[in-house]
C-alpha positions as CSV (number, residue, x, y, z in Angstrom):
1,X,1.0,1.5,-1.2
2,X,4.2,0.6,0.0
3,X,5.8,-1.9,-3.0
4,X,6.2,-5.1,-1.1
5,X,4.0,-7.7,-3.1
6,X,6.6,-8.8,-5.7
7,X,6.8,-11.9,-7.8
8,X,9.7,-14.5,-7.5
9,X,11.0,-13.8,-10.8
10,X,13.5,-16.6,-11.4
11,X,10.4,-19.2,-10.6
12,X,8.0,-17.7,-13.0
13,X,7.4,-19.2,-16.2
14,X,8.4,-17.0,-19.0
15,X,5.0,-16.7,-20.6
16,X,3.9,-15.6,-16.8
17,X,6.2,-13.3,-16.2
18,X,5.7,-11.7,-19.6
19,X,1.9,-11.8,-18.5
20,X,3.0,-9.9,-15.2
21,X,4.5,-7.3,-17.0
22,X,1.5,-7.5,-19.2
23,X,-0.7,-6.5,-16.4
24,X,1.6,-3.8,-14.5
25,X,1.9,-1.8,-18.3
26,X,-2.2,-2.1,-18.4
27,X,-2.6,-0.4,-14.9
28,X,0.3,2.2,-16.0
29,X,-1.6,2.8,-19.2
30,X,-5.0,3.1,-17.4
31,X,-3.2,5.4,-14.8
32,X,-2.8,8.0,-17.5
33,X,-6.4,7.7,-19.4
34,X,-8.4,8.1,-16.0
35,X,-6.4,10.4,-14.4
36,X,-3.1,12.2,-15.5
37,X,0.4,11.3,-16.9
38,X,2.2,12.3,-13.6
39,X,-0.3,9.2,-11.6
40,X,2.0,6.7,-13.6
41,X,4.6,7.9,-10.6
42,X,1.9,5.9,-8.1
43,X,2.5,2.7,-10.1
44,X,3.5,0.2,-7.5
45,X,4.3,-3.4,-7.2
46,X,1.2,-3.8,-4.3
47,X,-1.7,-2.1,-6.5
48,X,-0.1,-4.9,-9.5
49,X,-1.1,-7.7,-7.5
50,X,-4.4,-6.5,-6.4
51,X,-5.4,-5.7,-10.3
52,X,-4.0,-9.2,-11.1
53,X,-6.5,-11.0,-7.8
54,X,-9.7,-8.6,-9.4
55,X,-8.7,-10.1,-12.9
56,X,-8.5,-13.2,-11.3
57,X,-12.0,-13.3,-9.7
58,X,-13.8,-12.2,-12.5
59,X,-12.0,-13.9,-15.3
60,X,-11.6,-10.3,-16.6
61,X,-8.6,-10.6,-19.1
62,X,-9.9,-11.2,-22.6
63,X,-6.4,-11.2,-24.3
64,X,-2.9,-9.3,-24.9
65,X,-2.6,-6.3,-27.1
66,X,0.9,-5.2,-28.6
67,X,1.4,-1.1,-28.1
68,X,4.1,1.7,-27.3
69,X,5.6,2.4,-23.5
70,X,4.0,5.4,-22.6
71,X,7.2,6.6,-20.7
72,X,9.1,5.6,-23.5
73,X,7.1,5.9,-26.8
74,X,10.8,4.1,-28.6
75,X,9.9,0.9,-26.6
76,X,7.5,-1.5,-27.5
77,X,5.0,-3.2,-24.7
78,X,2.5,-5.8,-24.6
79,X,-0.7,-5.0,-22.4
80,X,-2.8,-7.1,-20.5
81,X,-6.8,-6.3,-22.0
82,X,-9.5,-6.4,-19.6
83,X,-13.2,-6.7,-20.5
84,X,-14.1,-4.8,-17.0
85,X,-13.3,-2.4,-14.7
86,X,-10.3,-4.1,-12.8
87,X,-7.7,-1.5,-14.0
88,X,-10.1,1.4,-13.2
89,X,-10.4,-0.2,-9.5
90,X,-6.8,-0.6,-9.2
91,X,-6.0,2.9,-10.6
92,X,-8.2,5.0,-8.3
93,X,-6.7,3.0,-5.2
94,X,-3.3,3.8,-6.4
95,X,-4.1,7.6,-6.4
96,X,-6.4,7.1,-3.2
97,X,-3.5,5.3,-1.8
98,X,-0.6,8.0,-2.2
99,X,-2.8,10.8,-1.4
100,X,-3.7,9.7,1.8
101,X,0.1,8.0,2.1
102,X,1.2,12.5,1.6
103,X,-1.5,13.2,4.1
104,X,0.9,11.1,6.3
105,X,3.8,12.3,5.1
106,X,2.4,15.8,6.1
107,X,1.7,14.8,10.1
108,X,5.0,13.0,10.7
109,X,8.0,14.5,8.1
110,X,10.5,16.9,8.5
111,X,10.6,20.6,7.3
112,X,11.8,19.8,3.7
113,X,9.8,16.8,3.2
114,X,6.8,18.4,4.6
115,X,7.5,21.4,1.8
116,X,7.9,18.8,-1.1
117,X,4.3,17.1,-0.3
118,X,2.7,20.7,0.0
119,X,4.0,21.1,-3.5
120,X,2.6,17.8,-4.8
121,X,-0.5,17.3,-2.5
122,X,-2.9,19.4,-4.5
123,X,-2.7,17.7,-7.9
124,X,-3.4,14.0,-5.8
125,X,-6.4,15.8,-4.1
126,X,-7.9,16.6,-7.5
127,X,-6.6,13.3,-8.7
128,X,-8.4,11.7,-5.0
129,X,-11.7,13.3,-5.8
130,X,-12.1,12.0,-8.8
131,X,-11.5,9.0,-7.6
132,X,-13.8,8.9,-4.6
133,X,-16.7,9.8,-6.8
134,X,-16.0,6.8,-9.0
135,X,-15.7,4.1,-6.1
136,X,-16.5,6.1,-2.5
137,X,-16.8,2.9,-0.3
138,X,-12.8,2.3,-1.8
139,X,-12.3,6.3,-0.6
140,X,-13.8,6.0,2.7
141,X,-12.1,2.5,3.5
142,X,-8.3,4.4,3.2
143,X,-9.7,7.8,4.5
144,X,-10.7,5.2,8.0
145,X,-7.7,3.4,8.1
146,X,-5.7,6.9,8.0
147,X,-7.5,7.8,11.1
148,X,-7.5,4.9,13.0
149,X,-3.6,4.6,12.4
150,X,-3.1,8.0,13.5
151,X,-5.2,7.4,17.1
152,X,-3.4,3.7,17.7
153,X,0.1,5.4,17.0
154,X,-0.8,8.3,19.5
155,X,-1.7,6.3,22.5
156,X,0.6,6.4,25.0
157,X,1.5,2.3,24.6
158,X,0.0,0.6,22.6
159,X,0.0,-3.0,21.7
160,X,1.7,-4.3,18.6
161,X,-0.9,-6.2,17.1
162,X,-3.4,-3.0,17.3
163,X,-0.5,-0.7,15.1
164,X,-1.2,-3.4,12.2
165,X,-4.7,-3.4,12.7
166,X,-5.4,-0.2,10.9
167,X,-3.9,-1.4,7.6
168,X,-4.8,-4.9,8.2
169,X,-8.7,-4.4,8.1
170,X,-8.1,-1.9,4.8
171,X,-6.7,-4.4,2.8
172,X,-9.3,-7.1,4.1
173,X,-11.9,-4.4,3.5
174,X,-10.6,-3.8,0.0
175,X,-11.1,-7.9,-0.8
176,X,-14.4,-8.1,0.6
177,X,-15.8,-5.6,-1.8
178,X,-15.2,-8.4,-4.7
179,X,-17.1,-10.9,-2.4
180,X,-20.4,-12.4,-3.8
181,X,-21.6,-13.8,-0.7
182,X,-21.1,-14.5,3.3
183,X,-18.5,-17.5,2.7
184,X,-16.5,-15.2,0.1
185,X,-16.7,-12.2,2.7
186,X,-15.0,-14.4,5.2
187,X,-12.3,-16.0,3.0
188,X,-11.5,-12.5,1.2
189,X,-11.3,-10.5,4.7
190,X,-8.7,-13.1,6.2
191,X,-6.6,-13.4,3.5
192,X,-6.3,-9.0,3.1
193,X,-6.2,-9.1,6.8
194,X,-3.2,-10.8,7.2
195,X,-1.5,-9.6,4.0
196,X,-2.1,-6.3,5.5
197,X,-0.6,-6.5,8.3
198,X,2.3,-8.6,7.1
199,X,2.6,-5.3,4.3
200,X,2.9,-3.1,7.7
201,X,5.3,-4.9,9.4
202,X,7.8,-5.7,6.8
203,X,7.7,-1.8,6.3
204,X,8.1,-1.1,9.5
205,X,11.4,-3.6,9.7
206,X,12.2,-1.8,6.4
207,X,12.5,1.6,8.0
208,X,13.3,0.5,11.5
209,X,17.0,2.0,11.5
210,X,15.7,5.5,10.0
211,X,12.9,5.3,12.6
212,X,14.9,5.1,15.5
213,X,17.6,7.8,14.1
214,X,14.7,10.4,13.8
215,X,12.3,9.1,16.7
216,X,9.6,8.8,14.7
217,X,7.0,5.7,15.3
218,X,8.0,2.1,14.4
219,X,5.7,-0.7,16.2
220,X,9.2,-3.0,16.8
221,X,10.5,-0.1,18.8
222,X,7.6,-1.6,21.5
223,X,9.2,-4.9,21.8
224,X,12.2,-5.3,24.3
225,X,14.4,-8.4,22.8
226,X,17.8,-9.6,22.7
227,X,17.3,-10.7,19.3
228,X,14.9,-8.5,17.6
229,X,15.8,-9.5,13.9
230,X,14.3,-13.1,15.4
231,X,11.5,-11.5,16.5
232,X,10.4,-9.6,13.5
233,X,11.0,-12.4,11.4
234,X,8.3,-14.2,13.8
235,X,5.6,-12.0,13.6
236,X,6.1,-11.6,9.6
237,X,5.9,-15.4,9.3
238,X,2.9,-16.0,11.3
239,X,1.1,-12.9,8.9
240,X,2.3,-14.6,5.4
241,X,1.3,-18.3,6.8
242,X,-2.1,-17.3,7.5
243,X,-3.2,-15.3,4.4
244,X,-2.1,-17.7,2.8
245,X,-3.9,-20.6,4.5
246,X,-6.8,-18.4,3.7
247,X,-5.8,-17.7,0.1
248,X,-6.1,-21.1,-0.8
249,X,-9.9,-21.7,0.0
250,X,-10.2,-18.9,-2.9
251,X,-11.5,-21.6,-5.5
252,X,-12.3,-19.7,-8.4
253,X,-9.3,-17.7,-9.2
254,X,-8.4,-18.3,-13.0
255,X,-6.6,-15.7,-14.7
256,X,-2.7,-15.2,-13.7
257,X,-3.4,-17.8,-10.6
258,X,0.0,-19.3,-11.1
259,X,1.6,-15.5,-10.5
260,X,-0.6,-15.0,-7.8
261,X,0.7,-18.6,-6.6
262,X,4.5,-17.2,-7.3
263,X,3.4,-14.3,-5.1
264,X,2.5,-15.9,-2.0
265,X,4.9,-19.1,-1.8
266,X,8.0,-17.1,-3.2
267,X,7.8,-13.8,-4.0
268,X,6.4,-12.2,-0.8
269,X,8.9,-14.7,1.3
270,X,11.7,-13.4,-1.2
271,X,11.6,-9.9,-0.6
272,X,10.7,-10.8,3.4
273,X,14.1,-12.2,3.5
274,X,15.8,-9.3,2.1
275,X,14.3,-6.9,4.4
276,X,15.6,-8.8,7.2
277,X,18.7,-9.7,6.0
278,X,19.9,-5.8,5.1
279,X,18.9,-5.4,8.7
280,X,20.7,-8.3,9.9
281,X,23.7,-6.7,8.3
282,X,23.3,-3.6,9.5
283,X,22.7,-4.9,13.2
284,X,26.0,-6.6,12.9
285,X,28.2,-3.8,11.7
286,X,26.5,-2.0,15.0
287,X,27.7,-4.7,17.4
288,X,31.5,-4.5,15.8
């Protein structure tokens, strides 16, 4: 994914933070049992929080174990255990994720970036198969998103709301796969919805600059505004406010709820208002 879903670490508690680390050393660990010791590179913030929301819904953390970084065998760590398959979920769509995010890469780089991903690709498409035969409806969720995203970006001008949509319905998608009936399903899809798309718009702002310098596709290159830092910072907000209006009819969340709460209220916010202020920056040293 893309690294966006961060916690608000000066608001955690210590014990919660130290859980969150907990948890992202558990998904690196079980990175390198089901797949390889080079997946530990698709470790990301994003795939973090979605382990911590399955743990969450299934009360699937039975406890803390004490064990060795397996980057750094010298450093001790303390993992997050989990009685069921949340980390196995979580590690198959970070390789799912990044194989499909090269298959991008492949359609829309340059020359040298384009060589780099050949190079890689292959080990992520063994890495993606294996995946897909453990959790297919996962596979084919991402593989559809992929292809929608490339048809919306192709159209000659297309809206802004259907760029997001692509990545939008994955992550709602993803959610509703943990749903135990119609009411959950609804809940579930709104809240990934709009976390989706507020994940492809803050990347978007992200890379706007770097967009525009090598013409490649950016959804706030549509919109004609004096003020388009105001205007990004619109959309993002109206994203955030409703996943989360959604993410609080989720009443049975137990595990790590009060990170997941850090998440939403701060953390998401937090790194929102970085993106826009290194643009903001940036647009100002233009207009000098």
């Amino acid at each position: 994914m893309f690294g966006y879903l961060q916690i608000d670490k000066a608001e955690l508690k210590v014990r919660e933070y130290e859980a969150y680390k907990a948890v992202y050393c558990g998904l690196c660990k079980q990175l390198g049992k089901d797949y390889s010791f080079l997946t530990r590179l698709a470790l990301s913030y994003d795939c973090t929080f979605y382990t911590m929301m399955l743990m969450s819904l299934s009360s699937g953390c039975s406890g803390f174990s004490d064990g060795r970084c397996r980057f750094n065998p010298l450093k001790k760590c303390r993992f997050a255990d989990c009685k069921n398959d949340c980390y196995s979920k979580a590690a198959a769509l970070s390789v799912i994720s990044v194989y499909y995010k090269l298959m991008d890469e492949l359609m829309d780089s340059g020359f040298w970036k384009r060589l780099a991903v050949r190079l890689i690709k292959p080990f992520f498409s063994h890495w993606r198969k294996k995946a897909a035969r453990r959790y297919p409806e996962m596979d084919t969720i991402v593989a559809d998103m992929l292809e929608k995203q490339v048809k919306v970006e192709a159209e000659p001008s297309p809206s802004i709301d259907a760029t997001a949509h692509p990545t939008a319905e994955m992550l709602g998608k993803l959610l509703c796969l943990e749903a135990k009936d119609e009411l959950q399903r609804r809940v579930f899809y709104e809240c990934g919805y709009h976390l989706g798309r507020w994940i492809y718009y803050i990347d978007a702002a992200d890379d706007f600059e770097k967009d525009v310098k090598h013409g490649n596709f950016n959804p706030f290159r549509l919109i004609e505004s004096d003020n388009l830092t105001q205007r990004m910072e619109q959309t993002l907000n109206q994203s955030l406010a409703r996943s989360y209006d959604a993410y609080v009819l989720i009443d049975n969340l137990t595990d790590f709820k009060g990170i997941l709460d850090n998440m939403m209220l701060l953390g998401f916010p937090l790194k929102q208002n970085s993106v826009l202020s290194k643009r903001q920056e940036v647009t100002n040293e233009q207009s000098v």
